[in-house]
C-alpha positions in Angstrom: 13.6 -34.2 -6.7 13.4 -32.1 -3.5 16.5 -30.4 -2.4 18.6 -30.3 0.9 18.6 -27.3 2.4 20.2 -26.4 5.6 17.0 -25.9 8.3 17.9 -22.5 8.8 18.3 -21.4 5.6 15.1 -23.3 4.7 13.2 -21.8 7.8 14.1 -18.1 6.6 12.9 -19.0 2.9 9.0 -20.1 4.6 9.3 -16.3 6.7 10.3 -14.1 4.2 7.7 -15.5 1.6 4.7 -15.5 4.3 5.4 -12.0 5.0 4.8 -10.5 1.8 1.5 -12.9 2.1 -0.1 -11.6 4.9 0.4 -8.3 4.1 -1.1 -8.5 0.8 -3.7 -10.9 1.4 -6.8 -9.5 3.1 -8.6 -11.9 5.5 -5.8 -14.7 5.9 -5.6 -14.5 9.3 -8.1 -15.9 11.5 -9.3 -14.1 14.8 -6.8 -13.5 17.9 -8.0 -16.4 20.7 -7.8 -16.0 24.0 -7.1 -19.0 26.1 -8.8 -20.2 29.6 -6.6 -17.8 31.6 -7.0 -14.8 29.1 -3.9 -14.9 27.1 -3.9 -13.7 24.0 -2.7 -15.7 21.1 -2.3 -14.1 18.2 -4.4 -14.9 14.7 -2.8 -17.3 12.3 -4.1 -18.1 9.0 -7.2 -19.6 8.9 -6.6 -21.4 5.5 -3.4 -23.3 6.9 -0.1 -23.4 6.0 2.2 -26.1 4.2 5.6 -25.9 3.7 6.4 -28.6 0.8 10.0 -29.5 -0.5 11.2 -28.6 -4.0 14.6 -27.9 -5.7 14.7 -24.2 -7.5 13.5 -25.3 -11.1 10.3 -26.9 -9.6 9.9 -23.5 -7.6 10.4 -21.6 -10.6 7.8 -23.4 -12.6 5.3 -23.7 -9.8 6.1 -19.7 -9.7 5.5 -19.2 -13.3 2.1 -21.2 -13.5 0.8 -19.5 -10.4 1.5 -16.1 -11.4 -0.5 -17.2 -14.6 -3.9 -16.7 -12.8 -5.0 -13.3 -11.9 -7.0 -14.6 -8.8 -3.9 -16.3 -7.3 -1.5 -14.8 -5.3 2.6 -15.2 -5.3 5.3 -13.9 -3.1 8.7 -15.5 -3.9 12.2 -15.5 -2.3 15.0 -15.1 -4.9 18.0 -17.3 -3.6 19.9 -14.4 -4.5 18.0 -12.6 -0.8 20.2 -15.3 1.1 23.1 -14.3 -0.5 23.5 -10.6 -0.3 23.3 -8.2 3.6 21.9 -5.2 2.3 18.7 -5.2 0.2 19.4 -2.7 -2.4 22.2 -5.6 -3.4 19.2 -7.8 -3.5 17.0 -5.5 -5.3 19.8 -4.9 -7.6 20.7 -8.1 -8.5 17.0 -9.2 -9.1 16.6 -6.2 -11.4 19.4 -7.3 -13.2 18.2 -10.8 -13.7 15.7 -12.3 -16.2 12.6 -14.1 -14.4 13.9 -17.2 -16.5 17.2 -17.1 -15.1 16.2 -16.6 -11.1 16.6 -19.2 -8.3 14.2 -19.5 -5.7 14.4 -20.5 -2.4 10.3 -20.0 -1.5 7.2 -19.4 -3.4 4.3 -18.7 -1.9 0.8 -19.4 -3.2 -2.9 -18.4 -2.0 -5.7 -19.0 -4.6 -8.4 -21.6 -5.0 -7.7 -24.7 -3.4 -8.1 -26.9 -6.4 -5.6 -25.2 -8.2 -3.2 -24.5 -6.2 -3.1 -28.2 -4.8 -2.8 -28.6 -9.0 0.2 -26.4 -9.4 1.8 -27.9 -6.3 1.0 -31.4 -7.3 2.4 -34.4 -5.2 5.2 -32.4 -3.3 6.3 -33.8 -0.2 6.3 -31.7 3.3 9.1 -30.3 4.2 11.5 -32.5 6.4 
């Protein structure tokens, strides 16, 4: 069953495990496009984006089963990110946490389409 999470909190989970995504993935973003008057809009991803709804333990085994495939990318967010100001808390708590044992609030996923709309199955956008 999805779980409530407060928009915010839930809208800095999508950002922190996109970031890691673009960076990493070469090509995801489309072109900048200029509109009729010659602003410039930056690129966004040309593969789109979906922001589905799932409670940790879903997140942790769609996490797991991605990271299986060595053609499919995965950022995460650790819950524990939300919960600690200063990253090397973060980074130590992660270090000192077993992959079994860690909470997420995000997982990120870029692979082929079939089997990443597999791993995701029948989750429900975000609301």
């Amino acid at each position: 069953m999805a779980m409530k999470r407060a928009p915010g909190r839930a809208a800095n989970a999508a950002v922190c495990a996109a970031a890691p995504t673009v960076a990493r993935v070469p090509g995801l973003l489309g072109a900048d496009i200029s509109d009729a008057t010659g602003s410039v809009h930056p690129a966004l991803p040309w593969v789109g984006c979906s922001v589905l709804a799932a409670d940790p333990a879903v997140l942790r085994a769609i996490r797991e089963k991605a990271a299986s495939y060595a053609d499919t990318f995965v950022a995460d967010m650790p819950a524990s990110a939300q919960h600690t100001l200063v990253y090397t808390d973060y980074a130590a708590s992660v270090a000192n946490t077993d992959s079994a044992e860690l909470d997420y609030c995000a997982v990120s996923i870029v692979g082929p389409r079939n089997r990443v709309s597999k791993i995701v199955g029948k989750l429900p956008l975000l609301g």
